[in-house]
Structures are given as C-alpha cells and as structure tokens.
C-alpha positions, 0 to 999 in steps of 0.5 A: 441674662436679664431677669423678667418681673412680673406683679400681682393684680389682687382680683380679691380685694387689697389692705395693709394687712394679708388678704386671704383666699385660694385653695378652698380658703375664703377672701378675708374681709379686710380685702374690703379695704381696698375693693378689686374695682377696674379704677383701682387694679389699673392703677396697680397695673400703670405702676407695675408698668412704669415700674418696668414689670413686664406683666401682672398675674391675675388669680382664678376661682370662687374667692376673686373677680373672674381674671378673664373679663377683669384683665380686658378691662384693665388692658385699655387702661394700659400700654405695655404690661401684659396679662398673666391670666389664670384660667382652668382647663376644664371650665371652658371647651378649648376650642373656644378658649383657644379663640378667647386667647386670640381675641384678646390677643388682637385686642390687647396689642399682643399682651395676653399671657396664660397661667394654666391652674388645673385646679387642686381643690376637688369640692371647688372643682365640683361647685363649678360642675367639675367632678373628676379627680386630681390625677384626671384633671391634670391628665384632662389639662395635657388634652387641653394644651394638645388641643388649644396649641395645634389650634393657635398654630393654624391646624384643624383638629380632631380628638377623641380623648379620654376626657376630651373630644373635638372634631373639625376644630380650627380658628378662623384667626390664629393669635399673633404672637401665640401666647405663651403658656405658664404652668406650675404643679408639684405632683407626678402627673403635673411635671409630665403636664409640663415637660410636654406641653408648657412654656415656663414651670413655676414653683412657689417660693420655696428654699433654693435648695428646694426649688434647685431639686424642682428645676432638675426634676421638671428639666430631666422630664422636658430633656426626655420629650425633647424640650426645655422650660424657662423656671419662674417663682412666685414670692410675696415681697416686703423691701425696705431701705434697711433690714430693720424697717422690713422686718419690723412690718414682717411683725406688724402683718404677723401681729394682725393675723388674729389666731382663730383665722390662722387656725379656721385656714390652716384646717382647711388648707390641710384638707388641701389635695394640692402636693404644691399646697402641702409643701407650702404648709410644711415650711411653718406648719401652723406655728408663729414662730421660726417662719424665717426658713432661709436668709430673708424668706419668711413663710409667715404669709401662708399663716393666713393664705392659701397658695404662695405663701412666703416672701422675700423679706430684707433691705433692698440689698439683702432682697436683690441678693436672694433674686441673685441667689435663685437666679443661679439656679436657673429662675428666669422670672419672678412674679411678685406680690406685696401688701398693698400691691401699689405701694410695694410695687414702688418699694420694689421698682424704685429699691430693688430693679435699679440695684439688679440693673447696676449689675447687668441682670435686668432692664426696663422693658420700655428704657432707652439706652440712656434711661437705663444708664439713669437707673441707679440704687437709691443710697 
C-alpha cells in the first residue's frame, strides 16, 4: 500500500502562532502575519509539490479567501499538485457547479479535487441565504451529488427534489478525469450522505481506537448500497528531529494561546451543531492540561480553532509510527497542516516521507525509480 498526502493551503492568513477561524469562530489576528496573498499560498503550494504532497486542501466560509477562485489562481503557478476545494452544496445550483468542476478540470490539466462541506453552523448558513436545518442540508447534499455525478457522466437530468429540482440538466463537456468527491461528517445522516454518493470519507483526527469505530461505521453503511470508500484524516503536524524540540514548540504554541481568546472560542465552538465539532471539543474540553490524548496526538490545537484540532506531535520516527498506526486501520490518505504551513511542510517532506519511503508505504508522485531509491531518512 502506498499512502497519499495531501498539504493545507491557509486561505486565512499564516503565522508562527495557530491561526484561528472555522465553525462560527473568526480568523484570529496574527493571520496578519503572513496575509493569504496568491504569491504567498503558491509558494506553499510549489513546496508541497516538490515535496511530493499530492494535493493541497483549501478551507470555505466567511473566515477565509473563497477556495474556488483562490486555487484557480494558484493552479497556474503549479504543475502537479492538485486542489482539494471545500465548497457548500447549497451555495450554488449543481448544474453549474458541476460545470465550474469541469472548467477547472480542463483548465488545471485534471487537478481539481472536491471536499463537500454540507456546513454545520445554521447562523453562517443563514448569512449566506441559507435557512434549512442541519438534517436538511445533509439530506440537500445527497440531491446535490445525485445531481452533479450523473451530469459529469454525460447524463441529461431531471429531479424533482425535496430541496432540489432541475430539468433538462446536462453539460455541454463533461470533466475528464471526473473529479473525485471527499467528504466528512459525523452524524446519522451524514454517514448515509457518504455511504451513497462519495468517494473518500474523512475523519478528523481523533484516537485510533475512534477513528477504527468511524472506518466500520462508515464501511458497514457503503457495504449496505454496494460500495466502498477509501478513509483519509485531517491532522496538524509539529515534527522535528527529536521528540524534545517538537514538544518544546507543542509548548511554545500552547503559551501564546492568550486565555480570553481560548475561552471567547470554545463558548462559541460549544454553541456548535456539528457532531464532528462536539467530539473535536470533547477530547480537551476547554483545559490547558493532559491534551496529549494518545501517544503523540496533542488536542492543543482545538484550544484555539474551530474544525481539526489535534496534531501529531513527536521525532520524525515517533510521527511515522502513528501515520503507520492509522494506516492499519485503514487510513489511506492524510491531509496535513502545520504553523507556518511552509516551513512544516519541509519538516515534514524532508523528515517524515523519506522514513515512510525506506519502508515501501509511500512514494513521490513525480519520483523516478532512481530518485525514489535516493530518498533516504535524514540521521
């Protein structure tokens, strides 16, 4: 098995401290520090793919730069990393956005990816005209993929929803490849969402011992309509060549968390609809102390920001150990994150990818036979 890897493009601004922002929280200000220009995020992104990431997730909402029109930009400056845009369902018809998908796809040589965010914050959903429920809006997303995946296969569509209605739909190019369709959620609804119409489910970073619960959940449910997933997670990372310097820089994030800002966000995350959400907070519940809740997964993150909140945190060895230790359990791909995203993306790509190479469970993308066999752990 070769793993994927997948980097962050921070469409909110990035600093040497955690940038806030997601589920109803605003971006903090030091995303000052290093504003979401186009010049900047490609320079994330070309080292993401020298690196040999495979793709770059981008996040949606009010808090940051629209992933849409951000990744465009940032596709001409590129080759090879793809895009894993975060869009809402319910923000666009799926007739166009199924067209949107497919000029990007001629556009970018074939490098969009798309992560569905059906949205679990019902006042955002409402500053964008948006006024159904939480169990609406997921059951709208299943007539949305129904919608936009027989349209990226050539079909001509007619549906008369319960919150969809199209009639006559049809592209006049279909995308090539079709994009695939990442999803995540933790709720009833969400997991039928999944089982009928994705392509890969991702979980955010919870135990392994969670996150095996989730893969069997989600399995038995897409097993039920005659199909199967591939399972990705979302993690923070802070790697380093010993287990002392990554902890030490575990602490030094966690002593620039002022504690009027932990406290205004977790008051508003706990006001969060989002099952996903909820179980994010329950791993730290609000406290500064125990956040390592598994060897090397610190929950710290989530002090502070909304959505994924914990990351791997250790040597490059120790780090390798727990992508091995999710990878048993059937996590094929990872998509990764770190303060600043440029330069843990190095620590990262030059630290952790050749250690996971010496052992056969990942390759570079773009790596000849004898380059890969160059790729070896730094001492």
């Amino acid at each position: 098995m070769s793993l994927t890897f997948h980097w962050f493009l921070p469409t909110n601004g990035d600093s040497r401290h955690v940038v806030g922002g997601g589920h109803g929280t605003p971006a903090t200000a030091s995303g000052r520090d290093r504003p979401p220009t186009v010049a900047y995020l490609s320079q994330i992104a070309r080292a993401a793919e020298d690196l040999g990431f495979v793709g770059a997730l981008t996040p949606t909402g009010a808090w940051c730069e629209d992933a849409w029109l951000t990744t465009a930009m940032v596709s001409q400056n590129t080759e090879r990393l793809k895009f894993l845009v975060a869009f809402r369902p319910g923000f666009v018809s799926p007739t166009l956005a199924a067209q949107m998908a497919s000029t990007f796809q001629r556009q970018s040589g074939g490098r969009l990816l798309l992560n569905v965010v059906t949205g679990g914050e019902s006042h955002e959903q409402r500053a964008y005209g948006d006024f159904l429920d939480k169990d609406a809006r997921y059951r709208r997303t299943g007539e949305f993929l129904q919608v936009v995946k027989a349209l990226w296969a050539g079909e001509t569509v007619d549906l008369r929803g319960e919150h969809i209605q199209v009639e006559g739909a049809r592209l006049a190019r279909v995308p090539d490849p079709v994009p695939e369709v990442y999803f995540g959620g933790s709720s009833p609804v969400a997991g039928e969402v999944a089982a009928r119409h994705v392509d890969a489910y991702l979980t955010w970073g919870e135990p392994p011992a969670q996150v095996a619960r989730k893969i069997a959940w989600i399995r038995g449910l897409a097993a039920k309509a005659g199909r199967t997933l591939r399972f990705g997670i979302r993690l923070h990372v802070i790697t380093r060549d010993t287990s002392q310097e990554a902890w030490a820089e575990a602490r030094r994030l966690l002593d620039g968390f002022d504690p009027h800002t932990v406290r205004s966000v977790q008051e508003g995350l706990a006001r969060s609809e989002s099952e996903g959400q909820r179980r994010m907070l329950a791993l730290h519940a609000g406290r500064r102390d125990a956040l390592e809740i598994h060897p090397n997964l610190w929950a710290g993150i989530g002090l502070v920001r909304g959505g994924a909140g914990t990351a791997l945190v250790g040597s490059h060895e120790e780090v390798a150990d727990r992508i091995k230790e999710y990878a048993a359990l059937g996590i094929e791909e990872f998509v990764l994150s770190g303060y600043p995203h440029l330069e843990e993306a190095y620590c990262f790509g030059e630290g952790v990818l050749p250690r996971l190479a010496g052992e056969g469970l990942w390759r570079h993308p773009a790596a000849a036979p004898a380059v890969q066999e160059a790729l070896v752990p730094f001492a």
